[in-house]
FITOR-494945 format. One record per residue (C-alpha): residue in one letter; y, z, x. Coordinates in Angstrom, 1 decimal, padded with zeros to 4 digits. Example, Ala and Ser with C-alpha at 12.3 -4.5 7.8 and 13.67 -1.06 7.14 Angstrom:
// residues 2
+----+--------+--------+--------+
: aa :     c2 :     c3 :     c1 :
+----+--------+--------+--------+
:  a : -004.5 :  007.8 :  012.3 :
:  s : -001.1 :  007.1 :  013.7 :
+----+--------+--------+--------+
// end
This chain:
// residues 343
+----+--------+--------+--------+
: aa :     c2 :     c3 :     c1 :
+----+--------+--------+--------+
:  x :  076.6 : -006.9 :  039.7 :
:  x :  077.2 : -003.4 :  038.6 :
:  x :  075.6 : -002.8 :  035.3 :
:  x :  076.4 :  000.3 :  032.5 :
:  x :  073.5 :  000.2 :  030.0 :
:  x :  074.0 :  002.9 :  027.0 :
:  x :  070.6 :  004.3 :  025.5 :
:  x :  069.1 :  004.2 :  029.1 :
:  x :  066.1 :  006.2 :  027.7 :
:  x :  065.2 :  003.6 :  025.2 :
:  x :  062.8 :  001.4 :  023.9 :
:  x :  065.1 : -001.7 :  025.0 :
:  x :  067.7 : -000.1 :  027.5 :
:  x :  064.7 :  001.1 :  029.5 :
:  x :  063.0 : -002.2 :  030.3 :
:  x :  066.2 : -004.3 :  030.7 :
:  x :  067.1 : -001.7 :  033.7 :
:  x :  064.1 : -002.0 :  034.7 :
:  x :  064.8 : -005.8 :  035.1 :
:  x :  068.1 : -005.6 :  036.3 :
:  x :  067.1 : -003.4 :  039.1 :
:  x :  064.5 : -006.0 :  040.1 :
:  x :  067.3 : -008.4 :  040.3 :
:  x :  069.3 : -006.5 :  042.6 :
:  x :  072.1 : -005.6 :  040.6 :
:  x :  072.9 : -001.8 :  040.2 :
:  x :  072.9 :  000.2 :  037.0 :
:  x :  074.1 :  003.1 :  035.7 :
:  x :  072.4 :  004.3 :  032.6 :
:  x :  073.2 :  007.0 :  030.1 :
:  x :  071.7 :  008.8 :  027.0 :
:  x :  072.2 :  011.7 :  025.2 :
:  x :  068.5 :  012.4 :  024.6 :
:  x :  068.9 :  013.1 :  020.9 :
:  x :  065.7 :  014.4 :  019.1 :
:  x :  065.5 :  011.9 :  016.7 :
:  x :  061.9 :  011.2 :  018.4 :
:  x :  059.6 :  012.3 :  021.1 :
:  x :  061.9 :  013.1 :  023.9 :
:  x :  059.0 :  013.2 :  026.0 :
:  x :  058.5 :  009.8 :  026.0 :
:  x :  062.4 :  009.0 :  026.6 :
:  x :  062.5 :  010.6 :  029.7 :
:  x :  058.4 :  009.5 :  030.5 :
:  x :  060.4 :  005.8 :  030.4 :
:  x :  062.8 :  007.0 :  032.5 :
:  x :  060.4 :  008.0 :  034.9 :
:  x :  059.3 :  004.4 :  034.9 :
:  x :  062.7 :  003.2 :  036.6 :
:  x :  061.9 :  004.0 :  040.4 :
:  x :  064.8 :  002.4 :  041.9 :
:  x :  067.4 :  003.6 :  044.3 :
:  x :  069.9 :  001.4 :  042.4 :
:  x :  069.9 :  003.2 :  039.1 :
:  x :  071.8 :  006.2 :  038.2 :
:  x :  070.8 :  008.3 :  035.0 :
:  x :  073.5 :  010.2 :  033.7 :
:  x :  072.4 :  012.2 :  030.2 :
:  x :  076.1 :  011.8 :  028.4 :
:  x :  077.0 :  011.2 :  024.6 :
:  x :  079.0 :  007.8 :  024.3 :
:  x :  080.4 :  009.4 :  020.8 :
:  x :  082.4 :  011.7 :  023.4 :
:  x :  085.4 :  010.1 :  024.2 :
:  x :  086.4 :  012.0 :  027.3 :
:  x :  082.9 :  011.9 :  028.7 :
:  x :  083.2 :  008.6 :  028.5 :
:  x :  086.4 :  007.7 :  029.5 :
:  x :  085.9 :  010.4 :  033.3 :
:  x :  082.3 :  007.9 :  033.4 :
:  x :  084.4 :  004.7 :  033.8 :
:  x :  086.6 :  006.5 :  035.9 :
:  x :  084.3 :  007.4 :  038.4 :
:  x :  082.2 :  004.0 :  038.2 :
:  x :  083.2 :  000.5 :  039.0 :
:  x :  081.6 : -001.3 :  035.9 :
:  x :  081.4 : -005.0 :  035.7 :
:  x :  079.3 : -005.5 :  033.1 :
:  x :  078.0 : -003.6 :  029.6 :
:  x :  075.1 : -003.6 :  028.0 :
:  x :  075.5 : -001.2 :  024.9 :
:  x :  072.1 : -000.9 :  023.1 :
:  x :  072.8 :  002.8 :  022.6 :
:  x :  072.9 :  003.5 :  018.8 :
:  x :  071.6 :  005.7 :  016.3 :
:  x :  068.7 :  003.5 :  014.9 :
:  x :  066.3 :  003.8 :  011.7 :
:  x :  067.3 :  002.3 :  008.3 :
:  x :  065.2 :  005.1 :  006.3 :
:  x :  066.7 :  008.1 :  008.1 :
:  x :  070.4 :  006.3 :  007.3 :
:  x :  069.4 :  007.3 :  004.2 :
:  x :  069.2 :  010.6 :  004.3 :
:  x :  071.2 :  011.3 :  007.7 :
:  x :  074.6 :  008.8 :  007.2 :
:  x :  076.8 :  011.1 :  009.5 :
:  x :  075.0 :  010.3 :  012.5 :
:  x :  076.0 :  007.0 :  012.1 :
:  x :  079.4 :  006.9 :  011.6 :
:  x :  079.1 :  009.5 :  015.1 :
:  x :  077.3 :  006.9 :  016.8 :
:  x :  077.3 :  003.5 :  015.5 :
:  x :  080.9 :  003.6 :  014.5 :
:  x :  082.6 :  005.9 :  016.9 :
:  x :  080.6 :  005.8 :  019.9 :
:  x :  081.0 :  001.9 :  019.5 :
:  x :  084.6 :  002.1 :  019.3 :
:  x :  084.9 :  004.6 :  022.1 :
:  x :  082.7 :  001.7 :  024.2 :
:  x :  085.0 : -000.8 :  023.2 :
:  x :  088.1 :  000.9 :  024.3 :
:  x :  086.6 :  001.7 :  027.9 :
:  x :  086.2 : -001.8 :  028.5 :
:  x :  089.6 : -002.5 :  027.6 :
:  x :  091.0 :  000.1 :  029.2 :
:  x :  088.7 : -001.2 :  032.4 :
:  x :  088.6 : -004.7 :  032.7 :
:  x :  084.7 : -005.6 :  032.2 :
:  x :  084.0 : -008.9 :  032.4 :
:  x :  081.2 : -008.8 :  029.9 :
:  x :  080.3 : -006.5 :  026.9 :
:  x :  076.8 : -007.4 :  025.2 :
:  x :  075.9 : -005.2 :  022.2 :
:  x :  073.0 : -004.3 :  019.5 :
:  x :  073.6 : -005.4 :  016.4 :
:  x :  070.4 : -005.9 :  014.4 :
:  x :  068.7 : -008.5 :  012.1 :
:  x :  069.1 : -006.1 :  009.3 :
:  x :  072.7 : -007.5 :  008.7 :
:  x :  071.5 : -010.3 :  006.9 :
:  x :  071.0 : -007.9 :  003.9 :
:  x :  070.1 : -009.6 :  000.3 :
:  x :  070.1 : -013.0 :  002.0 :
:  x :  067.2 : -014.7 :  001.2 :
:  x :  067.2 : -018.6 :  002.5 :
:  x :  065.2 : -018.5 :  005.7 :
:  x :  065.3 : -018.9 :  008.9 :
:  x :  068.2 : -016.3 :  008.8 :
:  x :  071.0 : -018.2 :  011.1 :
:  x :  074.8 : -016.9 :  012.3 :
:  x :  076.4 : -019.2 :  010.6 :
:  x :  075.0 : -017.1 :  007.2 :
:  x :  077.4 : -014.9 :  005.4 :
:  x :  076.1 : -011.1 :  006.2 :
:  x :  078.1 : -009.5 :  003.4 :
:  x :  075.5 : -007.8 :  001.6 :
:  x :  073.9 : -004.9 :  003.9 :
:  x :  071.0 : -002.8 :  002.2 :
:  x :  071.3 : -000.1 :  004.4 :
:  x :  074.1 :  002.0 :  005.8 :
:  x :  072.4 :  001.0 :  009.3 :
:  x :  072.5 : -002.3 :  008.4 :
:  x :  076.5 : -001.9 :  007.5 :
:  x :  077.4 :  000.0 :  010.5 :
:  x :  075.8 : -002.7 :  012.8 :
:  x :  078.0 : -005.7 :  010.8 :
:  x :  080.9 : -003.2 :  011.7 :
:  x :  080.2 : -003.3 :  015.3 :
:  x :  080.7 : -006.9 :  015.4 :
:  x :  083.6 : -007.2 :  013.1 :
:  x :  085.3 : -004.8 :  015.9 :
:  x :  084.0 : -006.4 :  018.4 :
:  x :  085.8 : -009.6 :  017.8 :
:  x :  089.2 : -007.6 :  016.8 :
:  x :  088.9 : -006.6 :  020.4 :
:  x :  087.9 : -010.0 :  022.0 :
:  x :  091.2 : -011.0 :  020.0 :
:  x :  093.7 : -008.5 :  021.1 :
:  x :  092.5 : -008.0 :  024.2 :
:  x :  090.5 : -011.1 :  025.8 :
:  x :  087.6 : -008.8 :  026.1 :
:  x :  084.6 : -011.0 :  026.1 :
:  x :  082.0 : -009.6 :  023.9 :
:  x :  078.6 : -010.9 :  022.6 :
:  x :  076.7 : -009.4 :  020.0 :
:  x :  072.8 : -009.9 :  019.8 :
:  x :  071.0 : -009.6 :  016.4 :
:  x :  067.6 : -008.0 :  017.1 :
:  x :  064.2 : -008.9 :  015.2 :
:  x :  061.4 : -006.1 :  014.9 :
:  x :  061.1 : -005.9 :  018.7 :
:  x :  057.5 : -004.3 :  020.1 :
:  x :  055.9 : -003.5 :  023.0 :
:  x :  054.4 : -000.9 :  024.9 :
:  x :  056.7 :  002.2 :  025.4 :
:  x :  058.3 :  001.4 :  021.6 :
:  x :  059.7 :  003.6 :  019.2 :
:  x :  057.3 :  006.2 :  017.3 :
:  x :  059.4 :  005.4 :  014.0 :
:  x :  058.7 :  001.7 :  013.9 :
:  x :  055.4 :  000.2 :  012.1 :
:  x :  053.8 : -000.8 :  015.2 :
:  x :  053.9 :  002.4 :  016.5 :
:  x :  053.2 :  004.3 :  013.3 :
:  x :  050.2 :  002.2 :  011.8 :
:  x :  048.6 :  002.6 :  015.5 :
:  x :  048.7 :  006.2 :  015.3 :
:  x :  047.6 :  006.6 :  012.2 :
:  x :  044.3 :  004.6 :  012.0 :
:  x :  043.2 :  005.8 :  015.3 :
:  x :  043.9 :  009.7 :  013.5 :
:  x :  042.1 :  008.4 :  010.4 :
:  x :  044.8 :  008.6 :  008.5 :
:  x :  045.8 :  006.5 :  005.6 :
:  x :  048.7 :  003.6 :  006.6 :
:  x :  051.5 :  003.3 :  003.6 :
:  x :  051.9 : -000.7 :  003.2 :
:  x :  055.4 : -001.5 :  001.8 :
:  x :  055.9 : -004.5 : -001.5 :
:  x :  052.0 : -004.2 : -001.8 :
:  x :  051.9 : -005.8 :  002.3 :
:  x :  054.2 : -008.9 :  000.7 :
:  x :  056.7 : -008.4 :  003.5 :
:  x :  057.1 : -010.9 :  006.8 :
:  x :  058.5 : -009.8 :  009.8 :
:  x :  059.6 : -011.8 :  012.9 :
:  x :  057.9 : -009.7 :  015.6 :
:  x :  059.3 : -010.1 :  018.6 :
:  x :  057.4 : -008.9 :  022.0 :
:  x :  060.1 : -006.7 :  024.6 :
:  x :  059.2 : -009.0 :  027.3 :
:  x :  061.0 : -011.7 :  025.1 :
:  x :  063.5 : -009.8 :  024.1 :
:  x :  064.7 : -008.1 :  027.6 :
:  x :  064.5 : -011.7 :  029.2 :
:  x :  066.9 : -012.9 :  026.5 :
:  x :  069.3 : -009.9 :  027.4 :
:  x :  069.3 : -010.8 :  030.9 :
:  x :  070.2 : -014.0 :  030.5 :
:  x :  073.1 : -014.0 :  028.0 :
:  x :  074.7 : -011.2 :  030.5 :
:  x :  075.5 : -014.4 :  032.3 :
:  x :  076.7 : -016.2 :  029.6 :
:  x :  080.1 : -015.0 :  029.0 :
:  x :  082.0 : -016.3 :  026.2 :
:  x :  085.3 : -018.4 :  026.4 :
:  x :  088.0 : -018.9 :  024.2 :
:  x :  088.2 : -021.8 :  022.0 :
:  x :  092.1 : -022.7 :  020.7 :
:  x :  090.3 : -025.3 :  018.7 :
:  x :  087.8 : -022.7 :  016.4 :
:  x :  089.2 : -022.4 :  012.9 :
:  x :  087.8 : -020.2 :  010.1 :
:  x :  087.7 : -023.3 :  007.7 :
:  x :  085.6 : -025.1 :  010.5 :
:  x :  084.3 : -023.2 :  012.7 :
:  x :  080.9 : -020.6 :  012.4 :
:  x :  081.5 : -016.9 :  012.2 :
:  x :  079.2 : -016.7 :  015.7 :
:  x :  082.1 : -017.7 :  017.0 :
:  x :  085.6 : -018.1 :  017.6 :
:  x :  089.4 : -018.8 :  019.3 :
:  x :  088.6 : -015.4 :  020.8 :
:  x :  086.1 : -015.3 :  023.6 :
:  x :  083.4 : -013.7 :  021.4 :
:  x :  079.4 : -014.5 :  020.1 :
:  x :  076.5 : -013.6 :  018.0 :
:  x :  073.3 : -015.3 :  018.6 :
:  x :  069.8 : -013.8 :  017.1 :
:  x :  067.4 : -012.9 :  019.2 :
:  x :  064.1 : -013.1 :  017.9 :
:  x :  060.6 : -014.9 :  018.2 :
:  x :  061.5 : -017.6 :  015.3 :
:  x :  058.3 : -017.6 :  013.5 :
:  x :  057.7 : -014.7 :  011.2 :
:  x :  054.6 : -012.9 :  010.5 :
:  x :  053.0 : -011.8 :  007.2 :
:  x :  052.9 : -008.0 :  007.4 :
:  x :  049.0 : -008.0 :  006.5 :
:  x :  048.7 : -010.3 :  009.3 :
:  x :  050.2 : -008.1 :  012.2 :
:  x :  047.9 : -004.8 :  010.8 :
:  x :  044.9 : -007.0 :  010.9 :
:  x :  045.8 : -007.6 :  014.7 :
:  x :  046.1 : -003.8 :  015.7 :
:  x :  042.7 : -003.0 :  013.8 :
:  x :  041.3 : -005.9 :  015.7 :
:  x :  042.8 : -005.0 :  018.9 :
:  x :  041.2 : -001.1 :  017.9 :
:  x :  037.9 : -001.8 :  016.4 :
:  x :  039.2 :  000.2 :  013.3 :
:  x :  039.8 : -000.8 :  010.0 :
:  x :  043.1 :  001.5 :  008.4 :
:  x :  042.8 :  003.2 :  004.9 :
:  x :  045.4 :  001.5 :  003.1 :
:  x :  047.7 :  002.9 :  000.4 :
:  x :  049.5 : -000.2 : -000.8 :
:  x :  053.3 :  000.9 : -002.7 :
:  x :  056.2 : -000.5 : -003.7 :
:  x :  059.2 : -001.9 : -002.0 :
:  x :  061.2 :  000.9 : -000.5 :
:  x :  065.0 :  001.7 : -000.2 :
:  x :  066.7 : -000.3 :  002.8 :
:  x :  063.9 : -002.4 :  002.9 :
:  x :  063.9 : -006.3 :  003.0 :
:  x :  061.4 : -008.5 :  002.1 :
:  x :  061.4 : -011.0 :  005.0 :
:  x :  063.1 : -011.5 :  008.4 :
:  x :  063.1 : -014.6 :  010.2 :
:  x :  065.6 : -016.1 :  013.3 :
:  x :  067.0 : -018.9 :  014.0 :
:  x :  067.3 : -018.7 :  017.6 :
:  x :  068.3 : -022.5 :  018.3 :
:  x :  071.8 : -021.3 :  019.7 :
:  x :  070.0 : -018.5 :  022.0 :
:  x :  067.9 : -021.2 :  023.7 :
:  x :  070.9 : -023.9 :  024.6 :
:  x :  073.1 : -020.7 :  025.9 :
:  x :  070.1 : -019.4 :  028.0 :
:  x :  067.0 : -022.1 :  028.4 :
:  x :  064.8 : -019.8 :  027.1 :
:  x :  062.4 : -019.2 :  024.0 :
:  x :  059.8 : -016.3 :  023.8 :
:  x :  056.5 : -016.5 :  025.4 :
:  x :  054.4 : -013.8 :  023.9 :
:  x :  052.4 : -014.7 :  020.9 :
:  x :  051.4 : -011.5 :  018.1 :
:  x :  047.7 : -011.6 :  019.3 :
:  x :  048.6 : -010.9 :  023.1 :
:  x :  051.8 : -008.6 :  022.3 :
:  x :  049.7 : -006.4 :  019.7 :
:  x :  046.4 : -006.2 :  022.3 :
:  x :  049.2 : -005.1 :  025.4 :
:  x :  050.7 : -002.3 :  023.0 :
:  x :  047.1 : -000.6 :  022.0 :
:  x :  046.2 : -000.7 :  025.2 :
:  x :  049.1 :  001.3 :  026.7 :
:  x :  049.1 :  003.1 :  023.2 :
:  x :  045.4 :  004.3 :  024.1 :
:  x :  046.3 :  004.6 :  027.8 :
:  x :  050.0 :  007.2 :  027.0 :
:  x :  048.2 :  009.4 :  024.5 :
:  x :  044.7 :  009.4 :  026.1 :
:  x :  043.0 :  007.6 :  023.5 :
:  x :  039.0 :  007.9 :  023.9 :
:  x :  037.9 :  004.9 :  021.3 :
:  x :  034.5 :  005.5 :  021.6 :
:  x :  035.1 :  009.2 :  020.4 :
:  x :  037.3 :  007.9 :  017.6 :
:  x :  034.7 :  005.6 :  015.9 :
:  x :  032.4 :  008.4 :  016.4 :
:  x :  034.5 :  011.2 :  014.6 :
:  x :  034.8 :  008.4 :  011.7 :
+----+--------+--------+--------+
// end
């Protein structure tokens, strides 16, 4: 097969190339390198990918015409678009790099696989859609009305234009709602990351709703083998779906959602007390409030991901936490021994 893969230099798009290339298949992969973290370790993933079947191209989906002369002079198949601008805190402050890339650059994606007739488009959309709902597990057949963050809102967008386009245009599209995914080579603004750093600097770790919060951790492994596998699973459309009958993860129009998480949430406390374990360290804590954009608990239903693909995640928190200190320690040169010493 002949793969695109958007936000090639990412946490996500980095490993499932790496997969795909192991499978044979060719991929193209493109980024725009943005500085909304380390760019050093964006292009130190890249460097990861040694395979004569992948292409890096540094290119801004948000531009139409970049994108448009790329699918000209590629022969595409499929599309895996997990390029987005991510982060629900810097939505906050930043909402007009959203609408550039989460909005635009989605529709601009969308239009080149009209345009070119891929068989397959799967896309990011995120866990955080489920907003204010609070009956757990979270499953697709919830209303996500309700989004907390402008992230959040974007991300229900992509999908609501996702299936306008499956309509119109029989483009088969399948959206996959992502739970706190970690790992080694993860992003520097996530918690994993972030609490890590901090306690082996001796810094104090901020702990959101007084460390009340539960999150259903999800090891990349997982999550990149559930990719994979729903590449292959290309939706169909149904004449007998109805809106009155039928679940909005689905429809007449050959179009999904599906979660794609671990299905078993953790408490918050829980996860730190693995990475001081995992360290030898035990973090100063400053324990605060709930903040903006933030939800108290995450937690997928994943039952339709499993009878689409045969597969449920493998990695359990204590082995997923241990594998990302060690390559933590191991990327930034971490001497423990000096560490506990300095403290």
């Amino acid at each position: 097969m002949n793969y695109l893969v958007t936000g090639a230099s990412g946490f996500i798009g980095s490993r499932v190339i790496e997969s795909l290339t192991k499978k044979g298949h060719k991929v193209v992969g493109i980024d725009n390198n943005n500085d909304y973290y380390d760019v050093n370790l964006k292009f130190a993933r890249l460097g990861r990918i040694a395979s004569e079947s992948f292409t890096f191209i540094e290119l801004d989906f948000s531009d139409k015409k970049s994108l448009e002369n790329l699918f000209e002079r590629f022969t595409f198949e499929r599309v895996i678009h997990l390029g987005a601008q991510a982060g629900v805190r810097y939505s906050i402050d930043n909402p007009m790099a959203y609408a550039d890339s989460n909005l635009i650059g989605h529709l601009n994606i969308l239009e080149a696989c009209r345009h070119h007739n891929i068989e397959h488009l799967v896309y990011a959309s995120s866990s955080s859609v489920y907003g204010l709902n609070s009956k757990t597990p979270f499953e697709t057949s919830d209303s996500v009305d309700h989004p907390v963050s402008l992230y959040a809102a974007t991300k229900k967008s992509n999908e609501l234009m996702s299936h306008s386009y499956s309509h119109l245009y029989g483009i088969p599209t399948t959206g996959l709602r992502f739970f706190t995914v970690y790992g080694p080579w993860g992003r520097p603004d996530m918690a994993p990351f972030i609490f890590t750093k901090k306690i082996l600097n001796g810094e104090t770790i901020d702990i959101n709703n007084n460390g009340d919060m539960w999150r259903d951790f999800t090891y990349i492994d997982d999550i990149v083998e559930g990719v994979i596998r729903i590449a292959d699973v290309i939706p169909t459309c149904n004449e007998q779906w109805t809106v009155e009958s039928g679940t909005p993860a689905t429809s007449s129009a050959p179009y999904a959602v599906y979660n794609i998480g671990h299905g078993s949430p953790i408490k918050l406390m829980d996860f730190i007390q693995e990475i001081e374990s995992a360290l030898g360290i035990e973090a100063n804590k400053n324990f605060r409030e709930m903040q903006p954009g933030d939800v108290y608990q995450t937690y997928a239903d994943t039952q339709d991901l499993f009878e689409a693909t045969g597969y449920k995640p493998q990695v359990g928190i204590k082995e997923g936490v241990n594998k990302f200190v060690t390559w933590y320690r191991e990327f930034y040169e971490y001497d423990l021994s000096l560490v506990k010493k300095h403290d």
